[in-house]
Backbone as CSV, one residue per row, in Angstrom:
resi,resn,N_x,N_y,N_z,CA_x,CA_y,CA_z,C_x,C_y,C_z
1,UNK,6.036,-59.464,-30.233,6.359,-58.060,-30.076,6.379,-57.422,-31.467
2,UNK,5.656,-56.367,-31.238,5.517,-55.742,-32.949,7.361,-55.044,-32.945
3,UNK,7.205,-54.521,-33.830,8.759,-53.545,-34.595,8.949,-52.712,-34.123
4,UNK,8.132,-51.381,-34.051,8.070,-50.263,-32.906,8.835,-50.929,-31.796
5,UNK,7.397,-51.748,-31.360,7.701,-52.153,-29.671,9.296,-52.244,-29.564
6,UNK,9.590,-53.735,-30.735,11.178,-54.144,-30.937,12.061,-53.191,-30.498
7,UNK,12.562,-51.685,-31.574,13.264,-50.833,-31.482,13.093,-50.535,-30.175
8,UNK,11.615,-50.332,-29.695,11.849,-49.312,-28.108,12.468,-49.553,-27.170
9,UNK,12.278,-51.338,-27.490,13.062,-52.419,-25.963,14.573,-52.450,-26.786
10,UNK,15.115,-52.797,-27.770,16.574,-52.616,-27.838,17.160,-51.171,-27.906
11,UNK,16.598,-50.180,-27.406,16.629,-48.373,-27.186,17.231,-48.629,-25.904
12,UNK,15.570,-49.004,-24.894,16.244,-49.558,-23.762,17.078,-49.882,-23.306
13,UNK,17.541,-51.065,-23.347,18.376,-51.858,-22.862,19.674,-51.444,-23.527
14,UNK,19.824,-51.061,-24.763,21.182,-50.399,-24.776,21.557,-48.967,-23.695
15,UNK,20.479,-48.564,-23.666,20.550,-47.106,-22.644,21.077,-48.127,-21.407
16,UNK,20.350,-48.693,-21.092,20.594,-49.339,-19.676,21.463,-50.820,-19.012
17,UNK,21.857,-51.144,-20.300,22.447,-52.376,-20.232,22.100,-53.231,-18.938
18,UNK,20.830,-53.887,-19.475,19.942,-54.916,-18.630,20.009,-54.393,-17.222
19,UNK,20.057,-53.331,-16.955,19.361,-52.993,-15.452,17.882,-52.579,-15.547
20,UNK,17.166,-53.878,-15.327,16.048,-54.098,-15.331,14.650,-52.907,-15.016
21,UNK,14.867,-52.317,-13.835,14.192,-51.233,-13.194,14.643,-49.646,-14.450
22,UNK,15.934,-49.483,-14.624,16.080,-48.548,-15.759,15.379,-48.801,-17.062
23,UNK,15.502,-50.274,-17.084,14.747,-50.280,-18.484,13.250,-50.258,-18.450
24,UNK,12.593,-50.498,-17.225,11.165,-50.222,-17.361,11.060,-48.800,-17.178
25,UNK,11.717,-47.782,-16.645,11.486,-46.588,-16.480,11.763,-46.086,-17.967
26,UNK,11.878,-46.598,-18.706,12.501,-46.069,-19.887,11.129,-46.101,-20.527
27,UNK,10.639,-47.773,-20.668,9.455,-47.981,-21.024,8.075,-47.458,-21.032
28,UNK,7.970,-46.826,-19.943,6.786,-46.270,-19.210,7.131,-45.364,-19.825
29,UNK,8.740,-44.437,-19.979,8.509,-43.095,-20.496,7.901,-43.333,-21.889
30,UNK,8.079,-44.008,-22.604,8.016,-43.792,-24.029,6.729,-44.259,-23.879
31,UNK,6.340,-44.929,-23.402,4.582,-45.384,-23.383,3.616,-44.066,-22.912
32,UNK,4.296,-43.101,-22.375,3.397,-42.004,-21.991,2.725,-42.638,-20.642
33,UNK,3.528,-43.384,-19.715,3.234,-43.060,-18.562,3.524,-42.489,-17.415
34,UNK,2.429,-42.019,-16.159,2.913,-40.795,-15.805,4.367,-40.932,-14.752
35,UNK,5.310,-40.704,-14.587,6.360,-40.532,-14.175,6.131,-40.790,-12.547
36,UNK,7.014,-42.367,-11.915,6.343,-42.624,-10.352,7.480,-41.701,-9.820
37,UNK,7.655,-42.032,-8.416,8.820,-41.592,-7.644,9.563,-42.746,-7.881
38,UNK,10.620,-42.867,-7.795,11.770,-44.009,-7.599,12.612,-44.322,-6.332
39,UNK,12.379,-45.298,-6.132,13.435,-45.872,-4.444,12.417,-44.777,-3.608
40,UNK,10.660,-45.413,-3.497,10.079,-44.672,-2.293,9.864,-45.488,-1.336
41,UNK,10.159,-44.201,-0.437,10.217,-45.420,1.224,8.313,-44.825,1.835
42,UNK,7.650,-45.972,1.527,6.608,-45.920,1.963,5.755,-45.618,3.483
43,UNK,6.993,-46.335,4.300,6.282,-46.560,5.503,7.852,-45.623,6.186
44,UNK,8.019,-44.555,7.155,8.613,-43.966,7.723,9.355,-44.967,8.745
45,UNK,8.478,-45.611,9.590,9.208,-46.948,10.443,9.796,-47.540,9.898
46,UNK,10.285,-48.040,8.756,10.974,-48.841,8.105,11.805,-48.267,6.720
47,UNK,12.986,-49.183,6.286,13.507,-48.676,5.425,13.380,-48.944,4.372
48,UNK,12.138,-49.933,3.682,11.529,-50.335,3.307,11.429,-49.590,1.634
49,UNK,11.616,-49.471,0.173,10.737,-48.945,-0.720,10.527,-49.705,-1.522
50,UNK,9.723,-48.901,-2.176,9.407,-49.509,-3.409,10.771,-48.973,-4.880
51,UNK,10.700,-50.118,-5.553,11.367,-49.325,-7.245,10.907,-48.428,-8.001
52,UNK,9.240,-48.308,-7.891,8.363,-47.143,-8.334,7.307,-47.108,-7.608
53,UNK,6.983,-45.743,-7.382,5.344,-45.069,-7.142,4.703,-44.171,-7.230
54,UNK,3.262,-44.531,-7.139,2.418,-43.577,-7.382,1.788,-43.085,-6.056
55,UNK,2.061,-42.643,-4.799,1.654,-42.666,-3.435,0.352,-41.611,-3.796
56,UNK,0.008,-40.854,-4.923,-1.478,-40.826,-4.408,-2.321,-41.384,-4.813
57,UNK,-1.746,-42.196,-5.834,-2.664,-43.587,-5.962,-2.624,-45.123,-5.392
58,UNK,-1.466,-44.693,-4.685,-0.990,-45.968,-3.405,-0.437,-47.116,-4.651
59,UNK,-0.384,-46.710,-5.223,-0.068,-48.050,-6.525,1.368,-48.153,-6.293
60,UNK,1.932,-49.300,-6.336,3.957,-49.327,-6.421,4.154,-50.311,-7.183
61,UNK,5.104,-50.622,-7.803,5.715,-51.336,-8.677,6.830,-51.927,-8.605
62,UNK,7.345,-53.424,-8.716,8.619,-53.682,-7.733,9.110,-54.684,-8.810
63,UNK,10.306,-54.740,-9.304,11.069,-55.351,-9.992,11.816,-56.357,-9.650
64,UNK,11.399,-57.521,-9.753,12.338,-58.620,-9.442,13.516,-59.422,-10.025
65,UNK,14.497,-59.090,-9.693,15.481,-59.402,-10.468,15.725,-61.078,-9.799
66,UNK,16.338,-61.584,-10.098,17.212,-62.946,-10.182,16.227,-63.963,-9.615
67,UNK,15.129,-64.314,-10.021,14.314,-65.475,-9.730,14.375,-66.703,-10.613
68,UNK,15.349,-66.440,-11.628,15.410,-67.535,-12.200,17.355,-67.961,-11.684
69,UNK,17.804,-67.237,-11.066,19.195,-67.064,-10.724,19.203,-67.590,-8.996
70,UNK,18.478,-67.943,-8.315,18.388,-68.224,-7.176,18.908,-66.734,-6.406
71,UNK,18.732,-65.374,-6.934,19.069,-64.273,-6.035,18.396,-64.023,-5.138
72,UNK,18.808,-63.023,-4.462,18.288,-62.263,-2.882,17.083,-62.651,-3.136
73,UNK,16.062,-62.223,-3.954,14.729,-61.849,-3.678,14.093,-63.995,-3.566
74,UNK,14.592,-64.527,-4.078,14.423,-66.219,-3.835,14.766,-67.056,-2.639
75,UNK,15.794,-66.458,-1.958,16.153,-67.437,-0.675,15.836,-66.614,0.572
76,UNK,15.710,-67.887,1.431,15.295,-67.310,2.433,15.023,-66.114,3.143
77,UNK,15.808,-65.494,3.665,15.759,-64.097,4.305,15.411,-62.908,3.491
78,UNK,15.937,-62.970,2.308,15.376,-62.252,0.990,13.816,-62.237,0.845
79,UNK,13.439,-63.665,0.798,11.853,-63.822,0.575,11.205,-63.087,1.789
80,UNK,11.717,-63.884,2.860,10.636,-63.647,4.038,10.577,-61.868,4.504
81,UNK,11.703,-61.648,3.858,11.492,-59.791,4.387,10.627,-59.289,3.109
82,UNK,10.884,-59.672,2.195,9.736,-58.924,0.966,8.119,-59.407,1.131
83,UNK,7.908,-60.787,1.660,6.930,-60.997,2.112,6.253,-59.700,3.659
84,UNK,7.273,-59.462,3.991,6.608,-59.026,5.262,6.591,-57.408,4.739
85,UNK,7.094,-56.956,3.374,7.461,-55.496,2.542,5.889,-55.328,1.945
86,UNK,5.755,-56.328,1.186,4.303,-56.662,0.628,3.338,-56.609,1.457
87,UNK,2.978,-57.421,2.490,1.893,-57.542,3.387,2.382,-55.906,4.516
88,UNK,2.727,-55.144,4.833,2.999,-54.060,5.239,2.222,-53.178,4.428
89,UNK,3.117,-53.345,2.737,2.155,-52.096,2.067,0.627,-52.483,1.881
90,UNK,-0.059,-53.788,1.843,-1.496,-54.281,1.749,-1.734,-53.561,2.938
91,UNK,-1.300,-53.830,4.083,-2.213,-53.197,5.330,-2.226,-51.582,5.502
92,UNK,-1.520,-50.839,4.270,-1.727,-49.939,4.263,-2.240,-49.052,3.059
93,UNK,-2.826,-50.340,2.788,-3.505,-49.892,1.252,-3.512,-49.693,0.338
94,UNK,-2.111,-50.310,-0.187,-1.319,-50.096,-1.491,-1.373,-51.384,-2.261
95,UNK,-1.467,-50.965,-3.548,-1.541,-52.201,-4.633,-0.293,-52.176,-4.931
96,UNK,0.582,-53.406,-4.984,1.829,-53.544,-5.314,1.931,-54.918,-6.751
97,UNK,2.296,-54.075,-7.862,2.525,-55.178,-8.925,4.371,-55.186,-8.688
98,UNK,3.977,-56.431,-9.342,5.749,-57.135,-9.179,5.775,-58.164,-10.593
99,UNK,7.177,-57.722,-11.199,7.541,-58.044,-12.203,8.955,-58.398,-12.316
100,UNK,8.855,-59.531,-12.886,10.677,-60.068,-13.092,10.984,-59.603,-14.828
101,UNK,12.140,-60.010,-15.539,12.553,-59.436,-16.134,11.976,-59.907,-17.593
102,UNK,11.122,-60.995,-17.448,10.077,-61.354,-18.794,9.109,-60.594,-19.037
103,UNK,8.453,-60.142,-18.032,7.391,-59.094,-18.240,8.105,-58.018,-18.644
104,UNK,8.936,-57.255,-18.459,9.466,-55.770,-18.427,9.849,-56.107,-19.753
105,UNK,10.405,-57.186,-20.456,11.315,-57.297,-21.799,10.140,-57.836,-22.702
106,UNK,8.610,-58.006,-22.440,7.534,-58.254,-23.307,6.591,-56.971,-23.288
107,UNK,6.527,-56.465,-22.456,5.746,-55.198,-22.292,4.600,-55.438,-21.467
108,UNK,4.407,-56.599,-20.974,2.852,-56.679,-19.845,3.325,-55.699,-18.922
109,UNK,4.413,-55.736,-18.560,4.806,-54.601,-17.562,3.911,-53.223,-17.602
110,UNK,4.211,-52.592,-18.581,3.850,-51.473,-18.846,2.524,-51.095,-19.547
111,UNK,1.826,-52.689,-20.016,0.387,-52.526,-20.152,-0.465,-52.116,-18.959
112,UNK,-0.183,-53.523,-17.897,-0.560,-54.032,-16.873,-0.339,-52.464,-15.897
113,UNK,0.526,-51.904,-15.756,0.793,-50.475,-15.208,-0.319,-49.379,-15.487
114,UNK,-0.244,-49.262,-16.807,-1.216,-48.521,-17.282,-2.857,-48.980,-16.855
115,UNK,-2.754,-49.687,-17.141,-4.256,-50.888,-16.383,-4.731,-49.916,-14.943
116,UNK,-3.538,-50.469,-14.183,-3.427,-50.252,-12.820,-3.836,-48.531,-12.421
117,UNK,-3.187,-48.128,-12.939,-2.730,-46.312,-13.157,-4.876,-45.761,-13.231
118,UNK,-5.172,-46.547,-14.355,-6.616,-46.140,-14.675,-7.298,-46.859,-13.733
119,UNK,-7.021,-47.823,-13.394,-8.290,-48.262,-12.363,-8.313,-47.654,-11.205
120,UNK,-7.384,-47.202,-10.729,-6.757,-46.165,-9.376,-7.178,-44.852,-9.465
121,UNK,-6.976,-43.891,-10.491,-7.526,-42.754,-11.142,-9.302,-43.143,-11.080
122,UNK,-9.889,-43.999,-11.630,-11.101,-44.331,-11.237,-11.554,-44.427,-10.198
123,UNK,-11.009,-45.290,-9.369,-11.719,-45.544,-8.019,-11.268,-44.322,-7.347
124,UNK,-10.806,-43.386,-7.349,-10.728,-42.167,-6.414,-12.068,-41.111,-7.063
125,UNK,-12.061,-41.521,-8.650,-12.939,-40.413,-8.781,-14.044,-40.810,-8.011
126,UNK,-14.762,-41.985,-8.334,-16.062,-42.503,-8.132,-16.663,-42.313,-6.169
127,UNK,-15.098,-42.253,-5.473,-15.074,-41.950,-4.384,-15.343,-40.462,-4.028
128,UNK,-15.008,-39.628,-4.993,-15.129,-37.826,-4.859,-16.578,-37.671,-4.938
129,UNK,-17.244,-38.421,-5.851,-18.289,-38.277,-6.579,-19.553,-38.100,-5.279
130,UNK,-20.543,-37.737,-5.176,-20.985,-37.280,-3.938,-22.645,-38.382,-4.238
């Protein structure tokens, strides 16, 4: 991690004291990316959201906390409903990246976002395109 980067992530995380999802929203801001919705409920039948999105680029972003902690999102009933959260938003056409708290505290998070953000912005243009 360069020095910049350094300062931006201990900015972070003092703003947010390791709440993981705050500190990537923090990240993205200072990276100049574009601002998702937060806690979106994708699918109306269900209560279902995402931690971030971009719904007109169907892109969402989901933060996994405690996988090295054996939390919710690791045991049973935890897994099998995010499995069925994931395969819900695929069948409805959404790219969903998911990140635990190594990525968000190295910055692939917010590369990998940006990545995402442009390839999405692309494939709609190329789709307008006649």
């Amino acid at each position: 991690m360069m020095a910049a980067e350094s300062r931006i992530w201990t900015e972070a995380m003092r703003i947010h004291r390791r709440r993981w999802e705050d500190a990537l929203a923090t990240l993205m801001e200072l990276a100049g990316v574009p601002m998702p919705k937060r806690e979106y409920r994708f699918d109306p039948k269900r209560r279902s959201r995402f931690d971030f999105a971009w719904p007109d680029l169907r892109l969402a972003v989901e933060v996994e906390g405690g996988s090295w902690t054996q939390g919710r999102h690791t045991r049973g009933l935890g897994f099998s409903n995010d499995m069925e959260k994931y395969n819900r938003a695929a069948l409805q056409g959404w790219i969903v990246l998911r990140y635990g708290p190594q990525e968000v505290k190295s910055g692939r998070a917010v590369g990998q976002i940006l990545e995402a953000i442009e390839a999405q912005q692309n494939a709609q243009q190329r789709q307008v395109k006649p």
